[in-house]
C-alpha positions in Angstrom: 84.8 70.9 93.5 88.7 70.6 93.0 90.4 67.0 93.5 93.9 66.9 92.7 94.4 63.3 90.9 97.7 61.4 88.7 94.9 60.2 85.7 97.9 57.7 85.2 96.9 56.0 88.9 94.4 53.5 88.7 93.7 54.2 92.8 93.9 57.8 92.4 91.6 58.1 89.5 89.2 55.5 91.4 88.9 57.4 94.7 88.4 61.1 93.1 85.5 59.4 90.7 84.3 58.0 93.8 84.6 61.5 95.9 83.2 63.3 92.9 79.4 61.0 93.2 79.3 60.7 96.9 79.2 64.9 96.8 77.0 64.7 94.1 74.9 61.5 94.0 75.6 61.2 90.1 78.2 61.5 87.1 76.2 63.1 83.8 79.5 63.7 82.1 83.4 63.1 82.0 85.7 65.7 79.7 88.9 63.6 79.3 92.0 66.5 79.1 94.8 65.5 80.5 97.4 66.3 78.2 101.2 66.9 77.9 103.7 67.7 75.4 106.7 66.7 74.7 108.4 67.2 71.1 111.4 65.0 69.5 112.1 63.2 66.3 111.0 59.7 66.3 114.6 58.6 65.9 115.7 60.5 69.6 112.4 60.3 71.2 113.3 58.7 74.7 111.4 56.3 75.5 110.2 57.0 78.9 108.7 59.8 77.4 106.6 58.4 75.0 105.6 55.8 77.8 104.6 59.3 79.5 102.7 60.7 76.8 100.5 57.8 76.1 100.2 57.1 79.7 98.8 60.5 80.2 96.2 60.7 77.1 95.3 56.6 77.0 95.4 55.5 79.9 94.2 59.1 81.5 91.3 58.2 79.5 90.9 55.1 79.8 90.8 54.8 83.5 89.0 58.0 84.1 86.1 56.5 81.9 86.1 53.6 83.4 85.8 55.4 86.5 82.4 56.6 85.6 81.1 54.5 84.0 80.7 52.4 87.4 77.8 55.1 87.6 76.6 55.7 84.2 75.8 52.6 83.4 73.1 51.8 85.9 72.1 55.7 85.4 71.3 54.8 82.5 72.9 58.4 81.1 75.8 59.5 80.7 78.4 61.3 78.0 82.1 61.0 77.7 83.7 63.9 75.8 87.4 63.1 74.7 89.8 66.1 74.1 91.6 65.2 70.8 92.9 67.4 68.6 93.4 67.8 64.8 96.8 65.5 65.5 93.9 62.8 65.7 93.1 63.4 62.1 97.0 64.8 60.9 100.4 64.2 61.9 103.4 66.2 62.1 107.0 66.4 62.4 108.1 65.6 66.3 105.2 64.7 67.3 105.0 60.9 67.1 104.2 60.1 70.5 101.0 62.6 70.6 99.8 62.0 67.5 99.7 58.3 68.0 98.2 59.0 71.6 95.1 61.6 70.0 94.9 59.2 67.2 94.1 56.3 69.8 91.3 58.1 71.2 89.4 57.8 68.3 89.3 53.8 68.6 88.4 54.4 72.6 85.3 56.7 71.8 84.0 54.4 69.2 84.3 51.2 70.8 83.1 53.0 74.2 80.1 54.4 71.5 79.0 50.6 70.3 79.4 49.5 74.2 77.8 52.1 75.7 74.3 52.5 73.8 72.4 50.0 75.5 73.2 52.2 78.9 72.5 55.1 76.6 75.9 56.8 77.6 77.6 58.4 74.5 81.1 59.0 73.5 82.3 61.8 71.3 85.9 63.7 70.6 86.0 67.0 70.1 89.3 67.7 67.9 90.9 71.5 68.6 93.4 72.9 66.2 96.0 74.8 68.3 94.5 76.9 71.3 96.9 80.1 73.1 97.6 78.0 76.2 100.4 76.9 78.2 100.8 73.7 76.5 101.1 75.2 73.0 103.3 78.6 74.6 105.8 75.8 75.2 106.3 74.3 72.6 106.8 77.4 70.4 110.5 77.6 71.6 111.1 73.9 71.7 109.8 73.9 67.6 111.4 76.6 67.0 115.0 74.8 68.4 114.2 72.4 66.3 113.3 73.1 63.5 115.8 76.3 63.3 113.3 79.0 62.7 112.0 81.7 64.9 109.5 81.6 67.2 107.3 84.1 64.9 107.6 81.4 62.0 106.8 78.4 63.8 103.7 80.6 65.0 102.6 81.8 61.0 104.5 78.9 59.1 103.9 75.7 61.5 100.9 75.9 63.9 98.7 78.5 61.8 99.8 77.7 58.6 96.8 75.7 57.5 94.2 77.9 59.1 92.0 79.4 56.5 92.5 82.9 58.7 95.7 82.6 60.3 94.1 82.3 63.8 94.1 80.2 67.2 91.4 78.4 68.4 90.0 79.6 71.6 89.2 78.3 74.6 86.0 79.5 74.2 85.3 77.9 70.8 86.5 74.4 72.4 84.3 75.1 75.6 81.4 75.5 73.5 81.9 72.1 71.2 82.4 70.3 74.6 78.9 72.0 75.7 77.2 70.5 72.5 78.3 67.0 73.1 77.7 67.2 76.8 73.8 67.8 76.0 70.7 66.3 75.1 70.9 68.4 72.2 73.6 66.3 70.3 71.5 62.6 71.6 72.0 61.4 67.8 75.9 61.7 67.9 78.2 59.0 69.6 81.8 57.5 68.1 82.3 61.1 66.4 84.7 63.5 66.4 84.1 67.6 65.5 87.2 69.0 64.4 87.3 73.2 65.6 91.0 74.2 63.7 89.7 77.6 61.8 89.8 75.3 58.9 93.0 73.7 59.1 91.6 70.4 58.3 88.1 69.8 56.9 86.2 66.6 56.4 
């Protein structure tokens, strides 16, 4: 089922969790993926947008977890599945506010991990290098601005430069690392992160 929600709305988030269990009597698992971009050196980042960006990824995840966990919890099940990125390992140029915002989500999954054990929900991050979507289309041009370099340079010099092949993550590769975490499968992971960059960083 669709339900249009602002993750940034306590109320909002609160009555589509709510919707979501009454249709289905029960919340097994929450993928946290709200996400924006927005781009600027730290020195001209506005700060309405930063207050955007972290409202969107930390408090997105925040409330939407807490959301469901009103019905993990007495479950007794549950996992909560955090879209990070490698920008919660790295940092780079312009990108203060969402590196700072994927970075935080580490802290949330591994506090919710130490919290939530004795209701046997879990809490995991699953860390994408960059994926061919929207999100990442758009800021090709805006990189490229600033940085003065062409679009096909910020593609092979910037976003795939650390890759061990030179190429995206898919969609697919992500879905499947959410799948993992989701399942009974991964029951011995909680407060970690899997990083799926082609390489681009390694731990």
């Amino acid at each position: 089922m669709a339900i249009e929600m602002d993750v940034t709305k306590e109320d909002q988030v609160n009555a589509g969790i709510d919707k979501v269990h009454q249709t289905y009597g029960r919340i097994d698992c929450l993928v946290s993926n709200a996400g924006v971009q927005i781009v600027h050196p730290i020195e001209e980042f506005p700060f309405d947008q930063w207050k955007l960006m972290l409202a969107v990824h930390l408090d997105g995840a925040f409330l939407t977890t807490k959301a469901c966990l009103k019905y993990m919890y007495p479950a007794k099940s549950g996992s909560i599945i955090y879209m990070g990125s490698v920008h919660s390992k790295e940092a780079s140029p312009l990108k203060s506010a969402y590196v700072t915002a994927k970075h935080g989500l580490l802290g949330l999954a591994r506090v919710l991990a130490k919290e939530g054990a004795k209701h046997n929900v879990r809490a995991n991050v699953v860390c994408p290098g960059f994926v061919r979507t929207p999100l990442v289309d758009k800021q090709i041009p805006e990189q490229a601005k600033a940085l003065g370099i062409s679009e096909d340079d910020v593609v092979k010099n910037v976003m795939l430069k650390n890759t061990v092949d030179g190429e995206f993550t898919t969609v697919e590769d992500v879905a499947q690392a959410v799948l993992f975490f989701a399942g009974s499968q991964s029951k011995a992971l909680t407060g970690q992160s899997l990083i799926v960059s082609h390489g681009w960083v390694m731990e």
